[in-house]
ROBA-24749 format. One record per residue: residue in three letters; x, y, z of N, C-alpha, C in turn. Coordinates in steps of 0.001 Angstrom, whole numbers, padded with zeros to 6 digits, always signed. Example, Ala and Ser with C-alpha at 12.3 -4.5 7.8 and 13.67 -1.06 7.14 Angstrom:
<pts>
Ala+013190-005690+007800+012300-004500+007800+013200-003300+007800
Ser+012850-002250+007080+013670-001060+007140+012900+000030+007870
</pts>
This chain:
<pts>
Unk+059501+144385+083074+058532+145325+083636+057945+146157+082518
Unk+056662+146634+082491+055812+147138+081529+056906+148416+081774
Unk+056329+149197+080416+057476+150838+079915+056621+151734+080927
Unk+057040+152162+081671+057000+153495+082909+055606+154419+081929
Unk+054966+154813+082249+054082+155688+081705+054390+157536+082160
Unk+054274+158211+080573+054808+159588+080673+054237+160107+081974
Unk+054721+161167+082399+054780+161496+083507+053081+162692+083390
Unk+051947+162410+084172+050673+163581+083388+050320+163845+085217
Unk+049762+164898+085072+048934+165584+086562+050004+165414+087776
Unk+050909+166014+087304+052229+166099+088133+052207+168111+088706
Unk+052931+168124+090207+053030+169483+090123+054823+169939+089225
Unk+054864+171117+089531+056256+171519+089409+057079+170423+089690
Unk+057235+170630+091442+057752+169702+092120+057901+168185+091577
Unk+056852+167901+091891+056948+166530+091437+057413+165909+090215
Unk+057063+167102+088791+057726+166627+087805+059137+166741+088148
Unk+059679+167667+088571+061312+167512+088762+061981+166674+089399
Unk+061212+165644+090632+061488+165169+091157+061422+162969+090174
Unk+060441+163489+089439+060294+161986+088394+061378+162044+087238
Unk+061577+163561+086712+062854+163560+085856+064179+163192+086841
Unk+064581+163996+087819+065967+163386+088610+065759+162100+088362
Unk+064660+161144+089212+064556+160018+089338+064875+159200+087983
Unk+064656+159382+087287+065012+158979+085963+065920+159271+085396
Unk+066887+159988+085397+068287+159958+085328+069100+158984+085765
Unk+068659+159431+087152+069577+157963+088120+069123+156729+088187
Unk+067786+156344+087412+067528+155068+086874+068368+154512+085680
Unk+068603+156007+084805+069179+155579+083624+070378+155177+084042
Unk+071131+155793+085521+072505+156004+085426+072643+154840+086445
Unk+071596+153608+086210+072107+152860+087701+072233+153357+088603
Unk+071590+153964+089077+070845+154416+091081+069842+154377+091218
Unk+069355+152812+091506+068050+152807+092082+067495+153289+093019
Unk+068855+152940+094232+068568+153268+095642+068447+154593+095890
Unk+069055+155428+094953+069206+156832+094808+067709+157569+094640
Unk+067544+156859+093331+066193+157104+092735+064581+156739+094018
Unk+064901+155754+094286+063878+155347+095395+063853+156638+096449
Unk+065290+156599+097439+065180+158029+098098+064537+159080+097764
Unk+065048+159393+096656+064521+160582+096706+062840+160894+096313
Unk+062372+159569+095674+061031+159472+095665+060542+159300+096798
Unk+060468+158743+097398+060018+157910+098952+058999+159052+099581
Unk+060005+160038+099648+059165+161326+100745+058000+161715+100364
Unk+057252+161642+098650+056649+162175+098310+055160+161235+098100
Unk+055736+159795+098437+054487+159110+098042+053265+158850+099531
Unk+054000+159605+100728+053429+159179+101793+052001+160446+102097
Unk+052033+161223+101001+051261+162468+100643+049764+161944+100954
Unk+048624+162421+100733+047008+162244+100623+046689+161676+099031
Unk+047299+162488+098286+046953+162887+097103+048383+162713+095966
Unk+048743+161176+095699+050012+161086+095030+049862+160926+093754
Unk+049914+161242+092603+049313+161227+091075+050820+159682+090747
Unk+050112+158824+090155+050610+157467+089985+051791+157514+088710
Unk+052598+158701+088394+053858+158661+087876+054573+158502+088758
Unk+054491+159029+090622+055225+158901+091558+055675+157357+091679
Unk+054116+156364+091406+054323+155283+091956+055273+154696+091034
Unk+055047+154767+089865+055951+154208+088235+057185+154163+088570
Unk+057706+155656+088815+059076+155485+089157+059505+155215+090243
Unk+058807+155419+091536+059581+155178+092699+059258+153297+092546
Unk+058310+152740+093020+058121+151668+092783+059104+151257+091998
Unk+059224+150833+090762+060214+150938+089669+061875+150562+090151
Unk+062007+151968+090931+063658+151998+091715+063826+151362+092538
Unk+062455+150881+093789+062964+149958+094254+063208+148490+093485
Unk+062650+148560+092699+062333+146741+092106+063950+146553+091764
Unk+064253+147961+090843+065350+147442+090322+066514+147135+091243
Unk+066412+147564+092402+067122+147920+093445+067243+146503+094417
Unk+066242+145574+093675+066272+144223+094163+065427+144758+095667
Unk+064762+145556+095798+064561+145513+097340+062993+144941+096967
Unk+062880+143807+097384+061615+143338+097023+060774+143593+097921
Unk+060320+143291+099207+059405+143948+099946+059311+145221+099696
Unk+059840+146118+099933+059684+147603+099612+058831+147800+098219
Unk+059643+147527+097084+058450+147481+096269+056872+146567+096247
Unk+056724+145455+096474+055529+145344+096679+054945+146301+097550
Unk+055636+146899+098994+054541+147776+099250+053763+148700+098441
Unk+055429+149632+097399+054983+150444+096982+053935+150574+096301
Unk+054020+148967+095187+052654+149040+094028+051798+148481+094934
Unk+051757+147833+096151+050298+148014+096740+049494+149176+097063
Unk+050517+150103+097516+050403+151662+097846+049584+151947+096617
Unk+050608+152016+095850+049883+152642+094288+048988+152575+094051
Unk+048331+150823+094137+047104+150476+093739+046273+151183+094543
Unk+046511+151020+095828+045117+151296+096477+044905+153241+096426
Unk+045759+154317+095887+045512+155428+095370+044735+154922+093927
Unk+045643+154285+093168+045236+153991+091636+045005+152442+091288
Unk+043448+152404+091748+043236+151398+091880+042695+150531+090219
Unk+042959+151173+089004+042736+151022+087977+043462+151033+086883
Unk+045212+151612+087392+045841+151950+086901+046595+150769+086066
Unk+046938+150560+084727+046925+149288+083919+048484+149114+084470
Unk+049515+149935+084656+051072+149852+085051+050677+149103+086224
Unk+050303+149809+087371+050630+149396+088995+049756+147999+088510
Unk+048678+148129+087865+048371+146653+088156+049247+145242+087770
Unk+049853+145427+086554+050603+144713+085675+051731+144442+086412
Unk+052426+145764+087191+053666+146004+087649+053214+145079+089075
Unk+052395+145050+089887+052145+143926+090799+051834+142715+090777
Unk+051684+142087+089844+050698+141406+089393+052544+140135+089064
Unk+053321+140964+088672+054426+140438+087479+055798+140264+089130
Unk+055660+140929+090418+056265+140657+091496+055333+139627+092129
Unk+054721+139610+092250+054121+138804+093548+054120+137755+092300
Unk+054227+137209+091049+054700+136430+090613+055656+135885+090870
Unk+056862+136613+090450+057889+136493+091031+058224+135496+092539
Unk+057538+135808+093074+057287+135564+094531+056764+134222+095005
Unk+055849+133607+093982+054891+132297+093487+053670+132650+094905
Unk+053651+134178+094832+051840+134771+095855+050812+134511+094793
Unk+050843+133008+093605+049605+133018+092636+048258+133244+093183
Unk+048024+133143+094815+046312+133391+094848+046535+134701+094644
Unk+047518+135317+095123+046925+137143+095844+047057+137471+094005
Unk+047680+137297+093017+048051+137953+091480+046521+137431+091108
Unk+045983+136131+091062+044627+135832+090679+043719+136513+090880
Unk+043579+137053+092520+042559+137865+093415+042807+139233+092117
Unk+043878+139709+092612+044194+141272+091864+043448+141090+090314
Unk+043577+140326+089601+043228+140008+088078+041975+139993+087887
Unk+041457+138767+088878+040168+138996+088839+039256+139586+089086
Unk+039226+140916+089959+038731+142478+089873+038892+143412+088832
Unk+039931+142632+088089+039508+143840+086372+039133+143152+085367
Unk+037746+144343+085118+036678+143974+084084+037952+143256+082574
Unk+037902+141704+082407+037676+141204+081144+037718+142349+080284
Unk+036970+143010+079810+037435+143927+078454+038254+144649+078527
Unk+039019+145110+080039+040197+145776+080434+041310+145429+079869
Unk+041153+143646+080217+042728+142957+080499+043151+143128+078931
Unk+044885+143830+078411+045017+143468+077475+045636+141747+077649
Unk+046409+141611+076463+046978+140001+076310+047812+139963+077690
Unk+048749+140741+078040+049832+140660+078894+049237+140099+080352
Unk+047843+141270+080672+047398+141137+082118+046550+139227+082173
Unk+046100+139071+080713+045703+137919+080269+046308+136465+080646
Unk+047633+137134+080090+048372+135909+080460+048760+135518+081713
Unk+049320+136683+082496+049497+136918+083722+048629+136355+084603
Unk+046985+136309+084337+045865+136055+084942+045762+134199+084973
Unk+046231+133611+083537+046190+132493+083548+047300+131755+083990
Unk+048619+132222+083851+049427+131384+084635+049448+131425+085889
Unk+049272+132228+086646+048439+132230+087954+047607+131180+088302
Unk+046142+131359+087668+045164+130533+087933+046331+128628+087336
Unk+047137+128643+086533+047135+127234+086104+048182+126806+087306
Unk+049476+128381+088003+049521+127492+089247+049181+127052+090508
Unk+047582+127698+090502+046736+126892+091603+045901+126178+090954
Unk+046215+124866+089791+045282+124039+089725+043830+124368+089115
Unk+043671+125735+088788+042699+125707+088463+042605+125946+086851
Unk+042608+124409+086083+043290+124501+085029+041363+125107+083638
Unk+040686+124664+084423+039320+125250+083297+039483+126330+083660
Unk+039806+127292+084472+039606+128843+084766+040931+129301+084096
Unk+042229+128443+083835+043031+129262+083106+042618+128937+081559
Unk+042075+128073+081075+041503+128062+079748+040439+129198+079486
Unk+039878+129062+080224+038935+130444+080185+039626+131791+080045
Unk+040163+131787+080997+041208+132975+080686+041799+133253+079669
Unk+042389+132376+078908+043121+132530+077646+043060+132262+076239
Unk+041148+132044+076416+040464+131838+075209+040611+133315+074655
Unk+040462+133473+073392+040098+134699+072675+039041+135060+072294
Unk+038257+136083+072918+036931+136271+072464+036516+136807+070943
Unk+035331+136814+070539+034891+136990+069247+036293+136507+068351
Unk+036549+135406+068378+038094+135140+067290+037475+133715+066773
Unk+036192+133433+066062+035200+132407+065378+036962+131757+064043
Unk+037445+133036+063406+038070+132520+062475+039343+132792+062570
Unk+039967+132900+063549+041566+132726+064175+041617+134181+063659
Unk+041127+135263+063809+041617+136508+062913+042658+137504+064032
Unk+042578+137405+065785+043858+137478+066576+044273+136569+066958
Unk+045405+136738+066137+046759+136124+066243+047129+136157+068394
Unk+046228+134753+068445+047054+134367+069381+048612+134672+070379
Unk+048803+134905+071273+050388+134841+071573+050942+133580+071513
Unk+052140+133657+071051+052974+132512+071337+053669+131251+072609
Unk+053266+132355+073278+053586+131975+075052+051880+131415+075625
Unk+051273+131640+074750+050185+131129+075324+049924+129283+074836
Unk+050396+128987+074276+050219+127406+073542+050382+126429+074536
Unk+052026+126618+074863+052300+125903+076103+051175+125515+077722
Unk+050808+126667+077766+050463+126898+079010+048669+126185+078745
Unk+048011+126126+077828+047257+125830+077814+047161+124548+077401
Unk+047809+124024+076692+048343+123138+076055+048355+122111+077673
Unk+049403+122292+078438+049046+121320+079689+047561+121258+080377
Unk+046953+122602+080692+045677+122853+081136+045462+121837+080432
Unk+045107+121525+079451+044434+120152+078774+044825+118922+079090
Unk+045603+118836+079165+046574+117622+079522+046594+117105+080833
Unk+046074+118509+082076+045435+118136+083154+044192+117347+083421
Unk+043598+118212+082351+042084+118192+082434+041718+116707+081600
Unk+043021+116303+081081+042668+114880+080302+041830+114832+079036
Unk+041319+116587+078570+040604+116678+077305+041164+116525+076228
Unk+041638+115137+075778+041903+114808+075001+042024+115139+073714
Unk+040813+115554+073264+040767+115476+072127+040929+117048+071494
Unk+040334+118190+072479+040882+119473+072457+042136+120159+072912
Unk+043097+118962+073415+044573+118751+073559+045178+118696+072016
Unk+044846+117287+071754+044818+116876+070323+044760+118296+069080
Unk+043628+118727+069054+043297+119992+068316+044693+121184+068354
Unk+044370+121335+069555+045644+122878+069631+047040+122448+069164
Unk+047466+121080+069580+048786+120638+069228+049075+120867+067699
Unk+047887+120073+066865+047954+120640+065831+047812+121797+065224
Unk+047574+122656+066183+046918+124183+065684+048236+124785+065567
Unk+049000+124646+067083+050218+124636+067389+051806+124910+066340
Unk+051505+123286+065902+052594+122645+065262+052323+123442+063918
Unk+050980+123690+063472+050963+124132+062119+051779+126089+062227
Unk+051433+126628+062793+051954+128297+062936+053108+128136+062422
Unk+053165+129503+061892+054323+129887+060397+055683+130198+061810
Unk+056554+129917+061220+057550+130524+061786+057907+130100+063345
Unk+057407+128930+063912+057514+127998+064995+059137+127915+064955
Unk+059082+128281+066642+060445+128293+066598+061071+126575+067066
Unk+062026+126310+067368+062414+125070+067581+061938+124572+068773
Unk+062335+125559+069611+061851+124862+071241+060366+124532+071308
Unk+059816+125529+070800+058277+125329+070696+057751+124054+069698
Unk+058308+123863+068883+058240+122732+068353+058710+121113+068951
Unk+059522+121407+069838+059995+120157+070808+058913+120577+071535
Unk+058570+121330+072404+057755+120969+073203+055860+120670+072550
Unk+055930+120817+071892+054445+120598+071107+054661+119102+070783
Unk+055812+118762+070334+055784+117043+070177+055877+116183+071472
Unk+056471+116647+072546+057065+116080+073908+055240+116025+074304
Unk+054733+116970+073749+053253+117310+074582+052339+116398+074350
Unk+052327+116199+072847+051505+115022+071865+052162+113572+072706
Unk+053649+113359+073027+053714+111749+073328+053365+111668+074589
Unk+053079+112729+075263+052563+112300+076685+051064+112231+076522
Unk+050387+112894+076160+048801+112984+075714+048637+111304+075624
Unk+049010+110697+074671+049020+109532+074168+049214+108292+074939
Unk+050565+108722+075576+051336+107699+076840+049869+107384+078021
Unk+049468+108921+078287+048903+108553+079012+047409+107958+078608
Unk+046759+108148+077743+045454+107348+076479+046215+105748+076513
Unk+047530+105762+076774+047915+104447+076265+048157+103967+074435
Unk+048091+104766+073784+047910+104768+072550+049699+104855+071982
Unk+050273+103383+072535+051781+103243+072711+051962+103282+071553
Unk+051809+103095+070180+052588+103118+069215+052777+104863+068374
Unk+051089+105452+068671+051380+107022+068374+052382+107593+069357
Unk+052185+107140+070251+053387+107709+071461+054831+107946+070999
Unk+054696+106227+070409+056594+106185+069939+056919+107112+068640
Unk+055551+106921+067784+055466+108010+066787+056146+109286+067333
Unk+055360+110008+067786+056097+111196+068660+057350+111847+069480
Unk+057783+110492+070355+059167+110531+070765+059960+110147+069708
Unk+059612+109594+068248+061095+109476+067626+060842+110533+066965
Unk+059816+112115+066706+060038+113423+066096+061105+114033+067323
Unk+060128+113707+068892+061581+114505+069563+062877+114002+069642
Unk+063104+113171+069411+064420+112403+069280+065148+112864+068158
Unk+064536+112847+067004+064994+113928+065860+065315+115401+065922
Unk+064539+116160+066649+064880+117457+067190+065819+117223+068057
Unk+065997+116563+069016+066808+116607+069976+067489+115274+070182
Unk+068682+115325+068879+069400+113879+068835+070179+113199+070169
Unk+070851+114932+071043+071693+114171+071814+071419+114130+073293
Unk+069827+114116+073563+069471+113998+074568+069010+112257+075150
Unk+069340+111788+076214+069033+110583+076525+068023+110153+077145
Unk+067502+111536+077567+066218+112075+078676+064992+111334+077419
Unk+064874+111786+076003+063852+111360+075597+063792+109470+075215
Unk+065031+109258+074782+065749+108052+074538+065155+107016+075746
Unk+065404+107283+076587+065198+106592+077798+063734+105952+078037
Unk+062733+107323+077548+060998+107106+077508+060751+106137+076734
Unk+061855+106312+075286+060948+105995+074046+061768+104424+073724
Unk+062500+103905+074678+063010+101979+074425+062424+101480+075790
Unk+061356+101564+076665+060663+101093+077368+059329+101142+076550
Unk+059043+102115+075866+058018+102096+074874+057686+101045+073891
Unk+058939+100951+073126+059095+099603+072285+058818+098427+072788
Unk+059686+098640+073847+059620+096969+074979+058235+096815+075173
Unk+057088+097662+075691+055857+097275+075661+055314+096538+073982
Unk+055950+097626+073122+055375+097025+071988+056082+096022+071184
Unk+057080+095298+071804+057736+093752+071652+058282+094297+070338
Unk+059087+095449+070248+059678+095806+069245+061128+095387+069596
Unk+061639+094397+069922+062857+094153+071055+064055+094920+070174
Unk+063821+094749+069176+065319+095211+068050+065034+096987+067904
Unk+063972+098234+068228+064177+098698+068456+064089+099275+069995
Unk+064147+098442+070389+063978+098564+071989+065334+098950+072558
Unk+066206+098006+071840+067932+097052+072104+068803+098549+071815
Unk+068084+099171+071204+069155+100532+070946+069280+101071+072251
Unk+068845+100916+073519+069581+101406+074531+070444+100860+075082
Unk+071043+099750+074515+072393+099585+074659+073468+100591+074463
Unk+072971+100844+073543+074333+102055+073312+074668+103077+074583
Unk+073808+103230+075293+073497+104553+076412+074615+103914+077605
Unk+074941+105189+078121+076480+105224+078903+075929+104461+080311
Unk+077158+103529+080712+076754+102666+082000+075856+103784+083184
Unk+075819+104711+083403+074814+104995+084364+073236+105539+084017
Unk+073062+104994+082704+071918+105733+081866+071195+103700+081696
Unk+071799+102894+081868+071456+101281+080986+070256+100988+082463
Unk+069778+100017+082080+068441+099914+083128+068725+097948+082904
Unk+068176+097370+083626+067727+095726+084104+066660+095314+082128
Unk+065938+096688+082536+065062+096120+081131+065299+096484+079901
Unk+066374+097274+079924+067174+097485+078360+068252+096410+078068
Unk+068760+095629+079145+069978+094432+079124+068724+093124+078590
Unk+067333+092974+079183+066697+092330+078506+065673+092030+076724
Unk+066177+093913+076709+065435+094080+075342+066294+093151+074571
Unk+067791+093438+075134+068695+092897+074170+069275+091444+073834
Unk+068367+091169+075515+068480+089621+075282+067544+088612+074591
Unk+066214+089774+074124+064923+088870+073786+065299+089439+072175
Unk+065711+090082+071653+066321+090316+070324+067584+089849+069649
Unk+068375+089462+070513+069430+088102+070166+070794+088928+070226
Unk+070663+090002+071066+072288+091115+070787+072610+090228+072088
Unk+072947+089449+072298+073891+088753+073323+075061+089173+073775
Unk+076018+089374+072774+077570+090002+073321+077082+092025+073383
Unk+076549+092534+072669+076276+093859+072694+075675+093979+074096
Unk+074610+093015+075010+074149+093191+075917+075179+092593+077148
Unk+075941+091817+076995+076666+091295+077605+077376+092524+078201
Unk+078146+093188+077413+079105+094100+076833+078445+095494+078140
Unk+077560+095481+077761+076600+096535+078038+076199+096507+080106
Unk+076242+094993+080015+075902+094900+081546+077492+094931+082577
Unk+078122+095073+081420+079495+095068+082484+079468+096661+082527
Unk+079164+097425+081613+079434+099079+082015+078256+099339+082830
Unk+077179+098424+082730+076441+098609+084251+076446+098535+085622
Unk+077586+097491+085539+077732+096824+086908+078867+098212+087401
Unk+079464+098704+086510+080712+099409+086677+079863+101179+087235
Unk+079219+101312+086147+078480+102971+086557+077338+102820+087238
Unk+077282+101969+088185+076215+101831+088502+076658+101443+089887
Unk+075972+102037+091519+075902+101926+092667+074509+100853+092840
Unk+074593+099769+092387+072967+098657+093180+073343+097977+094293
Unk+071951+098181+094651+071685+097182+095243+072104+095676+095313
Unk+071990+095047+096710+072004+093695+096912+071339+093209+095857
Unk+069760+093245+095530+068921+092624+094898+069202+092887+093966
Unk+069363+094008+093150+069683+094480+091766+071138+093889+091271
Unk+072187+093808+092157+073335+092813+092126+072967+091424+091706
Unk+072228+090648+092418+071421+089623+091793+071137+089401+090543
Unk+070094+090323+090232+069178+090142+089315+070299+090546+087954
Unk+071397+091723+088317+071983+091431+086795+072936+090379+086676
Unk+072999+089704+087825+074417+088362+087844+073463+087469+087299
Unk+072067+087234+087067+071626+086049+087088+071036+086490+085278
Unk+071395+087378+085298+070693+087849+083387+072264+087715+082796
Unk+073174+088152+083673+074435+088001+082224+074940+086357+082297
Unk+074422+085312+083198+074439+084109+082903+073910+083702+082001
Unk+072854+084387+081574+071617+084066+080736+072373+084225+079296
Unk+072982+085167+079494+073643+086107+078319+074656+084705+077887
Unk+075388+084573+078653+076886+083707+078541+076194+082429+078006
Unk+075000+082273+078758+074622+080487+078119+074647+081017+076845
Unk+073033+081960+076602+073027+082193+075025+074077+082125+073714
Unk+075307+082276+074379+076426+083065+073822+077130+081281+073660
Unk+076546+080555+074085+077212+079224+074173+078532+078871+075253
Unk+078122+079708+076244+079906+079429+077475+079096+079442+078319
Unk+078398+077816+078470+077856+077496+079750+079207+077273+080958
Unk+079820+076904+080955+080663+076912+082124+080920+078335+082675
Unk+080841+079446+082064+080740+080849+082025+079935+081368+082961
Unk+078696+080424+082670+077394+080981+082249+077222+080222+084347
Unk+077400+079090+084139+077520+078432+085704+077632+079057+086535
Unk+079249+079759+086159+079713+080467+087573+079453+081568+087636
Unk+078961+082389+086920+077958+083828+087004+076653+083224+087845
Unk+076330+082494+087553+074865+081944+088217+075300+081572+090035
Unk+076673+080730+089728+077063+080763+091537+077289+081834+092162
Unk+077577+083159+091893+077993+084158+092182+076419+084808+092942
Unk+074903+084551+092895+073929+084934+092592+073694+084691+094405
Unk+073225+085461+094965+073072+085498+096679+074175+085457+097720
Unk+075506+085657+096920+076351+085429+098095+077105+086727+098936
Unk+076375+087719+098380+077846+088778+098334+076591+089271+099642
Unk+076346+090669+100078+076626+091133+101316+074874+092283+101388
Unk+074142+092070+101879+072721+092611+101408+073189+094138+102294
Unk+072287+095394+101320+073045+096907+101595+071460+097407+102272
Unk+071008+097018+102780+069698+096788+103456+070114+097421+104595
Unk+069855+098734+105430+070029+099250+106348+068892+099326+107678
Unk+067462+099134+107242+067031+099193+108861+066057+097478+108255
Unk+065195+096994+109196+064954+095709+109182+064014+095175+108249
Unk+063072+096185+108212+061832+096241+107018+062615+095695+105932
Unk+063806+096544+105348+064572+096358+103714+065277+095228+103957
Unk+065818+094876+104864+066404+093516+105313+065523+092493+104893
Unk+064619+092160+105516+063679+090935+105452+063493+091220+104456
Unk+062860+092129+103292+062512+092066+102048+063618+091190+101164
Unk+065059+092043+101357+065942+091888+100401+066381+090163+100794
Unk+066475+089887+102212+066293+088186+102337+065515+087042+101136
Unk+064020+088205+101212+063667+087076+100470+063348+087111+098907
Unk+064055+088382+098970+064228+088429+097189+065440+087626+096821
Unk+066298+087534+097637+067610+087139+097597+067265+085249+097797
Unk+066413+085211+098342+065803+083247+098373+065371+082842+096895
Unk+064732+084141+096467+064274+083372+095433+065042+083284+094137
Unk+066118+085031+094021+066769+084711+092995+067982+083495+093284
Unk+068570+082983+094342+069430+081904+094575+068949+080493+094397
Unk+067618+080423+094393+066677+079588+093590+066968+079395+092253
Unk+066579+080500+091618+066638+080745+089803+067985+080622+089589
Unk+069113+081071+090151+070435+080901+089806+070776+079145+089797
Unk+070220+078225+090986+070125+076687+091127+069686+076048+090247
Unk+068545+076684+089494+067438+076315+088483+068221+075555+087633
Unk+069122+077167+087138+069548+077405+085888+070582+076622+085424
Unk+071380+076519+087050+072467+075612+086994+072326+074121+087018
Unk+071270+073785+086823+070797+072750+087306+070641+071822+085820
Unk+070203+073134+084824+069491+073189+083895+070583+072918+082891
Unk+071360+073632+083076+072588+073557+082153+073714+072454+082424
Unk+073811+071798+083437+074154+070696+083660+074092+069652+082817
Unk+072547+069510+082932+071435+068670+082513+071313+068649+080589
Unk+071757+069760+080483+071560+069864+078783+072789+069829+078502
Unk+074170+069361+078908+075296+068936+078875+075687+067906+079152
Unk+074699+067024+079848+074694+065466+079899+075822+065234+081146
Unk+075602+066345+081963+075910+066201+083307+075019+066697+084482
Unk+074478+064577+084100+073544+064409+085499+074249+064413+086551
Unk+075296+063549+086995+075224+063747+088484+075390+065390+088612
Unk+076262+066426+088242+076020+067752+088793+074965+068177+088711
Unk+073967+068137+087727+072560+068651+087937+071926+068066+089279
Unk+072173+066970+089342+071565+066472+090819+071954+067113+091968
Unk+072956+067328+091762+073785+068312+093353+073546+069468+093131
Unk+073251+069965+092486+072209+071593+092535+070754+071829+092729
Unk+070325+070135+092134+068911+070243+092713+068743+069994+094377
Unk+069797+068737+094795+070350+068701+096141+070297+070077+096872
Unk+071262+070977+096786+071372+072304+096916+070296+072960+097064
Unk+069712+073015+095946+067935+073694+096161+067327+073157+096867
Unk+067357+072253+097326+066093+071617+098339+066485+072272+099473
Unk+067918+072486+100184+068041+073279+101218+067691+074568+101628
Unk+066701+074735+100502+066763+076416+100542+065573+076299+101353
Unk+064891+077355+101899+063596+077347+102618+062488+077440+101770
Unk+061796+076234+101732+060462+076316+100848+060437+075173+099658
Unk+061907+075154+099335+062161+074595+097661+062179+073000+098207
Unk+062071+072627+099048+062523+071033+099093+061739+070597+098258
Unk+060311+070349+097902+059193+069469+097453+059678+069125+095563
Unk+059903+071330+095878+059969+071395+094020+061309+070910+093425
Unk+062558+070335+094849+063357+069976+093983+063459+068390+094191
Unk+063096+067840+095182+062906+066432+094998+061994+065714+094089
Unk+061158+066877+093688+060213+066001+092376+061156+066486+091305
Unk+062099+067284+091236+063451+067755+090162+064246+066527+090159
Unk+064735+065818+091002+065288+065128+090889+064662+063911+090586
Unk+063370+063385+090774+062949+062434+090344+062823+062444+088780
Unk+062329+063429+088829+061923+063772+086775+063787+062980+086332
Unk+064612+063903+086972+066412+063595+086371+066347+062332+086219
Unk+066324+061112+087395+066482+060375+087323+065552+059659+086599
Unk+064526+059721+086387+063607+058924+085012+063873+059151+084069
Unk+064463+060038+083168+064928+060060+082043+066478+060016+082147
Unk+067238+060091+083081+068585+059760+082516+068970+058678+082913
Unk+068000+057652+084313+068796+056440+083930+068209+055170+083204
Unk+068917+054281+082843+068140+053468+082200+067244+052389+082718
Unk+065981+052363+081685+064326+052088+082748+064908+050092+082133
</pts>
């Protein structure tokens, strides 16, 4: 809360009554302090030290309605007054009342507002969306050659306004304006880089992006929150070997497409390794059950233990779909057709590159029973039999 303003155009009375009050502010008695103010503000004619402190005692007093009345009270005696305005302006914040703090702001004349009522005015306006009116707000006038020093709390806040507004390139600008200031503290510096890889993410401009998340990754080594953004990042940019570093991340942090970074970069047992602390910290799905039984087969062939690799692949549609009303049912049915398909494929496949035709044939057999697959596996089996028996 802004500093109470000295006590001026007070009577006798009343000054004695703003000194008590201020004692028992000092001494922790709000409620005390409020009382004994209370009686005096319901007057014609209340000179706005009354409101400072009584207002004031209630706030501290946690009695929140009561004080908003009061600094509404206030205002509408002292309707200019820079405290009651600030001092309302900073509750009904509190409160997230951003139209009614906007309304209040925007009735005092611009050359009034210092920085504080400034800022106040724009985080308001930025949380109703109205992100060019909080830029406006928190431009600095006549400042051609940066000569006021900006606030610090103001970067952030405008900094998204841009980022709403998709202005790119005057996003771009401040970040650097930003990042350059003497004496940047750390947080502000994570968030000025977190700010730059989203700018980008969303431009699509994936490799400055990753640029950026590996500065916040450097600031902030032991977070997984940024980690997580920045090896789906790679994976777009077929960086698979730095993609594969989310292997390391604890079974309820590993994802379907970090077990594949690691399979298209050749960490086979590291990903292997990796999908068992998935299966373990991890509550999936029917389908998602699937889909990692039918990738760590993938894993096991790679790894050379096709017989391994087989019965991970038989394991693929049999267990129990967690599908609760009928919509997710029928879906998960026929996600579940097709990966028991790909699991047949595979097995079919690996048979076949082991120079065991007849079992490849009885899996293509198998597949034809499925609904849909007959055509694609009886021409499977014809292909088998033209090249493995003799013409």
């Amino acid at each position: 809360m802004p500093v109470v303003a000295t006590p001026q155009g007070l009577s006798g009375l009343q000054y004695q009554v703003v000194k008590q009050a201020s004692k028992l502010l000092e001494q922790g008695e709000p409620l005390l302090a409020a009382e004994l103010i209370a009686p005096h503000l319901d007057k014609a004619s209340v000179p706005a030290p009354l409101f400072h402190y009584g207002c004031r005692a209630y706030q501290e007093a946690n009695n929140r309605d009561s004080a908003s009345r009061c600094w509404q009270q206030g205002h509408r005696h002292h309707p200019h007054d820079p405290l009651i305005i600030q001092s309302l302006a900073e509750l009904w914040l509190g409160q997230q009342r951003f139209a009614e703090v906007a309304k209040l702001l925007s009735r005092v004349p611009r050359a009034k507002q210092d920085l504080a009522l400034r800022y106040l005015h724009g985080y308001a306006l930025y949380q109703l969306n109205e992100y060019a009116k909080t830029l406006s707000v928190l431009t600095l006038d006549n400042n051609p050659q940066g000569k006021t020093q900006q606030p610090y709390h103001w970067w952030p806040i405008k900094a998204y306004a841009l980022l709403a507004l998709e202005r790119w390139q005057g996003l771009n600008q401040l970040l650097k304006a930003w990042l350059s200031q003497p004496n940047l503290s750390h947080s502000d510096e994570l968030q000025a880089w977190q700010l730059l890889a989203q700018s980008h993410l969303q431009q699509q401009h994936f490799t400055q992006a990753a640029a950026a998340l590996e500065t916040v990754r450097l600031l902030q080594p032991h977070s997984q929150l940024h980690q997580k953004a920045l090896f789906p990042l790679y994976g777009q940019l077929h960086a698979f070997d730095l993609a594969s570093e989310c292997l390391a991340l604890s079974g309820d942090a590993l994802s379907l497409n970090c077990l594949y970074f690691g399979l298209w970069s050749g960490h086979y047992q590291q990903s292997f390794d990796a999908s068992e602390r998935m299966a373990k910290g991890q509550e999936l799905t029917s389908t998602e059950q699937d889909q990692l039984t039918l990738l760590q087969g993938q894993l096991l062939a790679a790894l050379g233990k096709a017989t391994q690799a087989r019965a991970k692949w038989q394991q693929v549609g049999i267990g129990t779909l967690s599908g609760r009303d009928a919509n997710t049912l029928k879906t998960q049915r026929q996600q579940r057709l097709r990966h028991r398909a790909q699991a047949l494929l595979a097995i079919a496949q690996s048979h076949w590159l082991s120079g065991q035709w007849p079992e490849a044939e009885l899996s293509y057999r198998e597949l034809g029973q499925l609904s849909g697959y007959h055509s694609t596996a009886t021409s499977l089996i014809r292909a088998l039999n033209y090249y493995t028996q003799p013409q």
